[in-house]
C-alpha positions as CSV (number, residue, x, y, z in Angstrom):
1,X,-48.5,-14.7,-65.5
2,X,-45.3,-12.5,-66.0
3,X,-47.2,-9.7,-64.5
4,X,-47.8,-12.2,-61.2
5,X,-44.3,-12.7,-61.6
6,X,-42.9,-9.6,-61.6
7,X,-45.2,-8.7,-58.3
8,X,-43.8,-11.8,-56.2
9,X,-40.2,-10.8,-57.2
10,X,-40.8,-6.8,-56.3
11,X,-42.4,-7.8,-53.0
12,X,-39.5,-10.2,-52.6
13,X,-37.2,-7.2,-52.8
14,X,-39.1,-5.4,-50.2
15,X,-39.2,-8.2,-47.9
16,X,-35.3,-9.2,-47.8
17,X,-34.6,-5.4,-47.5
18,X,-36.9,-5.1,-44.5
19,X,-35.2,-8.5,-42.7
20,X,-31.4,-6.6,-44.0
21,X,-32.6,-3.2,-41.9
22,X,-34.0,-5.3,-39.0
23,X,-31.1,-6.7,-38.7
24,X,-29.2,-3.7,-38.9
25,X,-31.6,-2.0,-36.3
26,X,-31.1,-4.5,-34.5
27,X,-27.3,-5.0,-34.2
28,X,-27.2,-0.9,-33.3
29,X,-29.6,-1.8,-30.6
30,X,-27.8,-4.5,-29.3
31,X,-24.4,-2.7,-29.7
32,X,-26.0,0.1,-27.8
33,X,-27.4,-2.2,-25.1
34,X,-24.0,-3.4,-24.5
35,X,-22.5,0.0,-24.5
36,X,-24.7,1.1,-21.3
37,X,-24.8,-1.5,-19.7
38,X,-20.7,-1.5,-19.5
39,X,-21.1,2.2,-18.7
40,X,-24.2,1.9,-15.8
41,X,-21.4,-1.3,-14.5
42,X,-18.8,0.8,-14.5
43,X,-20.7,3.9,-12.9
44,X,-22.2,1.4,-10.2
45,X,-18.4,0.2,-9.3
46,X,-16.9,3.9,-9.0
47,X,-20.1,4.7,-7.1
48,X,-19.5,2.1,-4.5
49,X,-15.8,3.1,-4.5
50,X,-16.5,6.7,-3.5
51,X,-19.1,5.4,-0.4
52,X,-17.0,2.1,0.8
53,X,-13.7,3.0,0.1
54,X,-11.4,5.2,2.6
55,X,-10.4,5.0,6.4
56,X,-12.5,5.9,9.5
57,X,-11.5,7.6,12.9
58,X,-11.5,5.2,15.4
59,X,-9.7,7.5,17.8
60,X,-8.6,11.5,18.1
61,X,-6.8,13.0,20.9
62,X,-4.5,16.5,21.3
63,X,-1.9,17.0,23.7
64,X,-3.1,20.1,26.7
65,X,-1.0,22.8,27.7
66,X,-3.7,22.4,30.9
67,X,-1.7,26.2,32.7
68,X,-3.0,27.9,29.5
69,X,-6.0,25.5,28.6
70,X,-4.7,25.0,25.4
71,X,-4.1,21.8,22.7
72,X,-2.3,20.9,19.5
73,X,0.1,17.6,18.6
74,X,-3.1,15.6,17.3
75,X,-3.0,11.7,16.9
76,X,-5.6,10.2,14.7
77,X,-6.0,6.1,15.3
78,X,-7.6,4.7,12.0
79,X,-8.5,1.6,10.5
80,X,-10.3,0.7,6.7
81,X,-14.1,1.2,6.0
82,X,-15.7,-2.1,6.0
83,X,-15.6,-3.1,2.2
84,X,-12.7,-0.9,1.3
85,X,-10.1,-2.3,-0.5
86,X,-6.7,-2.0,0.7
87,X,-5.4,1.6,0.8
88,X,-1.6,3.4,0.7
89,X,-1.7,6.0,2.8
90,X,1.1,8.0,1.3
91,X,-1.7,9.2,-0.8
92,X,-3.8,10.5,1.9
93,X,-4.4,14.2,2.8
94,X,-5.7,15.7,5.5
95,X,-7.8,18.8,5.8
96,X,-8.1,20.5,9.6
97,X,-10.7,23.6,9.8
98,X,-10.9,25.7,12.9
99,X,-13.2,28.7,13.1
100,X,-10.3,31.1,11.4
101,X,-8.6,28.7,9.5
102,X,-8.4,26.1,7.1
103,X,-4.9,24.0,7.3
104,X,-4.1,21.5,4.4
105,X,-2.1,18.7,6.1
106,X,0.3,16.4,3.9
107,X,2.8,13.5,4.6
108,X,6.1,14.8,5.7
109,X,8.1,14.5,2.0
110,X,11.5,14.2,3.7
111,X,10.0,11.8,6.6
112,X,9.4,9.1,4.0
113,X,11.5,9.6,0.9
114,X,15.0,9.8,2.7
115,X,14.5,6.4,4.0
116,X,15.4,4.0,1.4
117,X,14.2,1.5,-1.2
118,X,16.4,-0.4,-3.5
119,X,15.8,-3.2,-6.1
120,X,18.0,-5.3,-7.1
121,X,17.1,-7.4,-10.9
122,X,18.1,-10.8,-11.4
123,X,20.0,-10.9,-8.4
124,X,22.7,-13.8,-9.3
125,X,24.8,-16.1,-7.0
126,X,28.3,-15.2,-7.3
127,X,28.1,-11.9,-7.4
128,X,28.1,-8.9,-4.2
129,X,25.4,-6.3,-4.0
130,X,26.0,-2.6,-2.5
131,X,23.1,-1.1,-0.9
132,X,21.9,1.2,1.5
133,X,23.6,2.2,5.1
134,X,20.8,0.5,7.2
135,X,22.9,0.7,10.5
136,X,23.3,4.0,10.2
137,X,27.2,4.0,10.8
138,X,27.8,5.5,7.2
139,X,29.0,2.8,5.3
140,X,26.6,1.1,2.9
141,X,25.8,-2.5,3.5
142,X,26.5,-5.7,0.9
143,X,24.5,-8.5,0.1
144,X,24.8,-11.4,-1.9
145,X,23.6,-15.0,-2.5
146,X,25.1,-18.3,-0.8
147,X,24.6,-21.7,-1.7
148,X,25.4,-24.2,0.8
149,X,25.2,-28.0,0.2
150,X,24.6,-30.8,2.4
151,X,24.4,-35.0,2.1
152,X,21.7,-36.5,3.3
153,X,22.7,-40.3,4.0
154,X,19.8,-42.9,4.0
155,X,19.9,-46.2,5.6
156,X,20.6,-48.1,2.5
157,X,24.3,-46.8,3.0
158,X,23.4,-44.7,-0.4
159,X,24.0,-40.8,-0.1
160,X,23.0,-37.3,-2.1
161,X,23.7,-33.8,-2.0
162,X,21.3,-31.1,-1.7
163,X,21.8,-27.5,-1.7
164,X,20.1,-24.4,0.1
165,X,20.3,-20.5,-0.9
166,X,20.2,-18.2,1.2
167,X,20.2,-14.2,1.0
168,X,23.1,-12.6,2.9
169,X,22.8,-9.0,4.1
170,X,26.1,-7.9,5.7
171,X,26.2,-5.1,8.2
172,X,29.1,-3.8,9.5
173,X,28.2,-3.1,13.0
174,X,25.0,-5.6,13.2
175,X,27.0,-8.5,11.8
176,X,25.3,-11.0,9.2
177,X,21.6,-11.6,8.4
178,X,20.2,-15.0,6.3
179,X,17.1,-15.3,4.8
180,X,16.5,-19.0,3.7
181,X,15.5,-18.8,0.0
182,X,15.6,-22.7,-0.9
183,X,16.7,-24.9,-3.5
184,X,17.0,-22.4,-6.8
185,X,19.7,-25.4,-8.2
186,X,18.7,-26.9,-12.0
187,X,15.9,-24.4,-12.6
188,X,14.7,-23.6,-16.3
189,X,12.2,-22.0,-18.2
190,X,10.1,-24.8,-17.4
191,X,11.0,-25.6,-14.3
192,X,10.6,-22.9,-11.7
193,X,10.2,-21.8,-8.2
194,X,7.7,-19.2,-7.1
195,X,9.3,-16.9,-4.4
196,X,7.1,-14.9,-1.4
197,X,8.4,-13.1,1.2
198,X,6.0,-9.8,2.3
199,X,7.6,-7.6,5.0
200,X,10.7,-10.0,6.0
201,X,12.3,-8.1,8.7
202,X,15.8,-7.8,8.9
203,X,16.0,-7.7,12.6
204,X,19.2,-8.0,14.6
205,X,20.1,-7.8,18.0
206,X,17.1,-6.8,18.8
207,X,16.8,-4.2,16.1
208,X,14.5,-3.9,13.2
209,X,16.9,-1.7,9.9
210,X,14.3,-2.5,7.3
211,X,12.3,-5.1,5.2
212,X,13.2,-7.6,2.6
213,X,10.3,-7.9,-0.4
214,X,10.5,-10.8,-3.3
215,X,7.5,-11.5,-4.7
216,X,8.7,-13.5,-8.5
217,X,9.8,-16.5,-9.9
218,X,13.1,-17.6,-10.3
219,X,13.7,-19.4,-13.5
220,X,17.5,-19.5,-14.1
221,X,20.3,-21.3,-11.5
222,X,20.3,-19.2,-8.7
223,X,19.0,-16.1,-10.2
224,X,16.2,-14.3,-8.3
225,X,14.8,-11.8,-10.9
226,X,13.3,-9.1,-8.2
227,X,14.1,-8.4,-4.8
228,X,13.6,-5.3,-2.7
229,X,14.7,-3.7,0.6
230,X,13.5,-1.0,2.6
231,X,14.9,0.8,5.3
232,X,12.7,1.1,8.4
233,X,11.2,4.3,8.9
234,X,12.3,7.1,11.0
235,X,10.0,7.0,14.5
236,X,7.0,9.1,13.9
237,X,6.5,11.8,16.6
238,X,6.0,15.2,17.1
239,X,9.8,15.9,17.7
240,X,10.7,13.9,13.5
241,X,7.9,16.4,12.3
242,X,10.2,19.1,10.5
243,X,7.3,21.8,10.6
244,X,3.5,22.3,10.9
245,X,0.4,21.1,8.2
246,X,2.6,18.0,7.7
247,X,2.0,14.7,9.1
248,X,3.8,11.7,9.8
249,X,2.2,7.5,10.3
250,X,3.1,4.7,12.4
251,X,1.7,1.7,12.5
252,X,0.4,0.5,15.8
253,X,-1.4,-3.2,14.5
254,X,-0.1,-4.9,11.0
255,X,2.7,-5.0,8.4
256,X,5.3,-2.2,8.4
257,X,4.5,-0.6,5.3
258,X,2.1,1.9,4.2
259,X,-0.7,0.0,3.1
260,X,-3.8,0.0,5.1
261,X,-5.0,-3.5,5.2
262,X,-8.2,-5.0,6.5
263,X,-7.7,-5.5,10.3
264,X,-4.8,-3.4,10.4
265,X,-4.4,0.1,12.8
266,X,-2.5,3.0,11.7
267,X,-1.8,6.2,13.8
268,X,-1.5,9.9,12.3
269,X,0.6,12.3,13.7
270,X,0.7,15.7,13.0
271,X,1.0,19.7,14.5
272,X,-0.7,22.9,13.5
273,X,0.9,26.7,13.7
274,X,-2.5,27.5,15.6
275,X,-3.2,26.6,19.0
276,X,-7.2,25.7,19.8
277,X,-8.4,27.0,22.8
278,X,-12.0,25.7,25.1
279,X,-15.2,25.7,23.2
280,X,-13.4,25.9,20.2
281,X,-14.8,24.1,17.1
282,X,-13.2,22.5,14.3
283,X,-13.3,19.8,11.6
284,X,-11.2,17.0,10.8
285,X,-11.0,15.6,6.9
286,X,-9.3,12.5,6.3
287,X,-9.4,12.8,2.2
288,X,-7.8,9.8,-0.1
289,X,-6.8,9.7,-3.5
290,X,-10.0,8.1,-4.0
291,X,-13.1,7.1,-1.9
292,X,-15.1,8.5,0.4
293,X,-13.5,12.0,2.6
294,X,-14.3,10.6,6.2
295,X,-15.2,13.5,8.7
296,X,-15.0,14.3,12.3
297,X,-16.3,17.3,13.4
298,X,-16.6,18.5,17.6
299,X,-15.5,21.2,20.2
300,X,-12.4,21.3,22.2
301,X,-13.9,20.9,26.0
302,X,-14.9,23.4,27.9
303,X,-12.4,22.7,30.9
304,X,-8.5,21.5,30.0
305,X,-7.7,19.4,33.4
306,X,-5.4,16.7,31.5
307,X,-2.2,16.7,29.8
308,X,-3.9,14.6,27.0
309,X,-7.2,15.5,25.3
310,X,-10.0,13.4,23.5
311,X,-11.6,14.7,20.8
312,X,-13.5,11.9,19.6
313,X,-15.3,9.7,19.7
């Protein structure tokens, strides 16, 4: 009997050990089965990045020195790939190959970074805000917050007082600018008033100087925690383009900023040091930071008999 005993205990033991390592085997397995299948997700997503993501050519032209049937000054009309997510173009490059060259082309640094951006951080009533010379008559611009209340008299012969903020940009040749903000008046942790403005412009007299941006909550008495302005963007053409194998963007459909949005149309300017002659070939890369490189390859005509040239499509 203590022999039988000593049996059903040992196999026992080597049951419960088997279920403890099944288990164990089994966790690793599972582990492991989560751990691929986040990698083959992740894999899938960068995958359909790389083929989706990026701009196509809509559009490619060249001016035509037509005497000595010649072209250069290219402008490139693009929009998104269909599925892309939004893109900046700032980080875009451009690759042009002729059949002696191959000319890396960049975003004019100076084009874009001497134009201004300032934020200003809990931006209070009360107090006046330098900034940047917008006008161009080179004295920087203020701004500042003003809160102006009204009564509103109902028929009951009762009355209240409201109040409106507005932001005030002051220009010293353009004169005064408002943006209606709203009621920021008793406004606490708990009690607070989302702000969105995208691309506001300041435009006078028929003029646009830049872009207002606030895009935050204001949680204290007339204290916006974030707002930003932009100067507008020197024109880009061929005569703002401070050399060759650079390139400058305007935007021909959609916001004024850099961002390539769905539906929106952005032209690319730029030069090269070599002119292309008739029956010439070349390729065009339009490369982003990440996505797909979208391509154009084709021949300069055979016969130059405009001053403007199309390349493609």
């Amino acid at each position: 009997m203590n022999k039988k005993a000593m049996m059903a205990i040992g196999t026992l033991i080597i049951f419960i050990a088997i279920i403890l390592i099944s288990a164990i085997v089994a966790g690793f397995l599972i582990g492991t089965t989560g751990l691929l299948q986040q990698r083959s997700s992740l894999v899938a997503k960068e995958t359909e990045e790389r083929l989706t993501a990026g701009v196509e050519v809509l559009n490619f032209v060249a001016k035509a020195d037509v005497e000595n049937e010649t072209i250069n000054d290219y402008t490139i009309l693009t929009r998104l790939k269909a599925g892309s997510d939004p893109l900046n173009i700032r980080y875009v490059s451009l690759v042009f190959t002729t059949e002696n060259y191959s000319y890396p082309v960049s975003l004019q640094d100076n084009f874009y970074s001497t134009y201004g951006e300032v934020e200003f951080t809990d931006f209070t009533n009360g107090t006046n805000y330098s900034f940047l010379d917008l006008d161009s008559d080179g004295r920087d611009e203020f701004a500042y917050l003003d809160v102006r209340n009204y009564t509103v008299e109902y028929s009951n012969g009762s009355n209240a007082t409201f109040n409106t903020t507005y932001l005030v940009l002051n220009f010293s040749d353009y004169g005064v600018y408002e943006l209606e903000i709203g009621d920021l008046y008793n406004l606490s942790e708990n009690n607070t008033k989302s702000l969105r403005f995208v691309d506001e412009k300041i435009e006078l007299e028929d003029a646009v100087l830049g872009f207002v941006q606030i895009d935050s909550k204001a949680d204290i008495n007339y204290t916006i925690p974030l707002i930003t302005i932009t100067e507008f963007p020197e024109e880009c053409n061929f005569d703002t383009l401070v050399s060759s194998n650079r390139f400058c963007y305007d935007v021909q459909l959609g916001n004024n900023n850099s961002v390539v949005e769905k539906g929106e149309l952005f032209n690319l300017r730029f030069s090269l040091p070599e002119l292309l002659s008739t029956d010439d070939n070349f390729e065009l890369q339009i490369v982003p930071k990440t996505g797909a490189i979208e391509r154009v390859k084709g021949v300069v005509p055979s016969v130059i008999v405009l001053k403007q040239i199309v390349l493609y499509p």
